[in-house]
N, C-alpha and C positions, 0 to 999 in steps of 0.2 A: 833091650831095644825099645827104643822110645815111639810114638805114633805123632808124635808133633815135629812135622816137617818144617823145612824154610818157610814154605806157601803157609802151611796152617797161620806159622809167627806171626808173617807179616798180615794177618787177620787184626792183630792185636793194635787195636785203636781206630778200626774201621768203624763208619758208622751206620747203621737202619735207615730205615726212612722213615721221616717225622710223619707219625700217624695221628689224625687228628681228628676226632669225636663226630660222629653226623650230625649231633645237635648240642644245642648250647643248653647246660643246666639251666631243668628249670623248677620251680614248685613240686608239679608233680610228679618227676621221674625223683628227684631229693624224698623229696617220701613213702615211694615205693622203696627206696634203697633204703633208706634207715630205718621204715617197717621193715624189712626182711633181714635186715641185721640187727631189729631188736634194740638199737638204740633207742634210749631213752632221755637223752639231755634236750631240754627244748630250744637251744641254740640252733637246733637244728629243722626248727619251722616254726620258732616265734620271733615277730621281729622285736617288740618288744624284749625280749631275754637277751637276746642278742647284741640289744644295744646296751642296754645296760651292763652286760659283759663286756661290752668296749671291742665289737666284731662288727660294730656298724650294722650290719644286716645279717640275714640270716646265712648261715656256712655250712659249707658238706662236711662230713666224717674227713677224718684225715686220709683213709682208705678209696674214697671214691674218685680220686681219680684214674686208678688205675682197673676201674670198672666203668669210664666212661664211654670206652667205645664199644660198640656192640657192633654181632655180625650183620652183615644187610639181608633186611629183607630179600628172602628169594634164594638164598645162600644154601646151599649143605648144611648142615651139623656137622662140623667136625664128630661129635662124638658117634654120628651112625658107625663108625668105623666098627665102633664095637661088636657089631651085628657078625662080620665077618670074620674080627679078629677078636675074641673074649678074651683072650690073655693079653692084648696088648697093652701099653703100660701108660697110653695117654701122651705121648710126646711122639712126634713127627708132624709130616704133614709139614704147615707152614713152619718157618724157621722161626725163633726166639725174636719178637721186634724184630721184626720182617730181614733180621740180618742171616748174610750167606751164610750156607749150613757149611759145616767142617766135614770134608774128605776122610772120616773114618772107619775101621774093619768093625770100631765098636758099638755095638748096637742098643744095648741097655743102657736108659738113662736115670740117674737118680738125683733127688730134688738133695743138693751140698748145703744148703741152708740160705736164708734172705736177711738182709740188714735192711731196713728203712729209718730215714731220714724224713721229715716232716718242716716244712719252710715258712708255708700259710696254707691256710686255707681256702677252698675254692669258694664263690659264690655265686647267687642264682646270678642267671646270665654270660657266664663263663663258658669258653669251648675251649678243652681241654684238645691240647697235644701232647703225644711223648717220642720220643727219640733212644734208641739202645743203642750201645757201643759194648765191642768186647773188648774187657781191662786188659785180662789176661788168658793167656790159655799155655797149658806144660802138661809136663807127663808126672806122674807118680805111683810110686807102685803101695797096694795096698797091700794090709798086717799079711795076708796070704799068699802074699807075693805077686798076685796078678796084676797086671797094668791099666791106668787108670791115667784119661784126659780130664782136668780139671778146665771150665769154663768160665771164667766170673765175668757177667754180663752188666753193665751198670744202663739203668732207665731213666731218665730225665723227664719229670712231669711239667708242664706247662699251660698258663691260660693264654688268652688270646693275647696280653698285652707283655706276651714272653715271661711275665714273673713266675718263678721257680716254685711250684707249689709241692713237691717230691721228689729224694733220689731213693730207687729201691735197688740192691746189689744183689743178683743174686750168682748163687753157686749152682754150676750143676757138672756132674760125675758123668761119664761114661767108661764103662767097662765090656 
């Protein structure tokens, strides 16, 4: 018996709402993020090196845009949850790119794996958008025989000027 109804299906190519960054990259939010990721190419705050690399100006990590938007000011932590719930496993609450949760009995979720894609590069001055859609969603049973909703969510990164800066895929499991 499968858990993917009609209703779930017709999920399948729905899209998020295009969420779009408080602030436009700049110098120094770029250097706080490539200090704490430890990057060390200076494409990443020399303009100098940059150019001579043929990037024009200076560019973010390939990763950051999908760290550009942050919670607002004034907001919860999602992660207070913990407080109440120590075993919980980090997923609920808001939906996946703000798309509609699926009607399931299954409550454990696990991370199926990510693909990313890499287009260009952002640069200072850029406000980053993304947009989720979900590819697909089925049922499958796993090596134990239990039943399992597979997810595959696809993210669409964006600057202001719509160029494609990222697509990440990811998978995710419920059982």
């Amino acid at each position: 018996m499968g858990y993917v109804t009609d209703e779930i299906r017709a999920l399948i190519g729905v899209e998020g709402p295009v969420q779009t960054a408080d602030l436009p990259l700049d110098a120094e939010r770029l250097r706080r993020f490539v200090q704490g990721a430890m990057e060390d190419d200076p494409v990443h705050w020399d303009d100098e090196e940059a150019r001579r690399r043929g990037y024009g100006d200076v560019v973010a990590t390939p990763l950051f845009p999908l760290h550009a938007s942050r919670r607002p000011s004034g907001t919860a932590d999602p992660l207070d949850r913990f407080r109440d719930e120590p075993d919980w496993d980090g997923i609920g609450g808001e939906p996946f790119g703000g798309l509609p949760p699926l009607d399931l009995p299954l409550k454990r979720v696990l991370n199926g794996g990510t693909e990313a894609r890499f287009h260009t590069l952002a640069k200072i001055g850029d406000v980053i958008s993304s947009q989720s859609r979900y590819v697909d969603i089925y049922d499958r049973e796993g090596k134990s025989g239990q039943p399992m909703v597979i997810q595959v969510i696809e993210t669409h990164y964006r600057n202001q000027d719509g160029e494609l800066l990222a697509t990440i895929r990811n998978t995710l499991i419920a059982r």
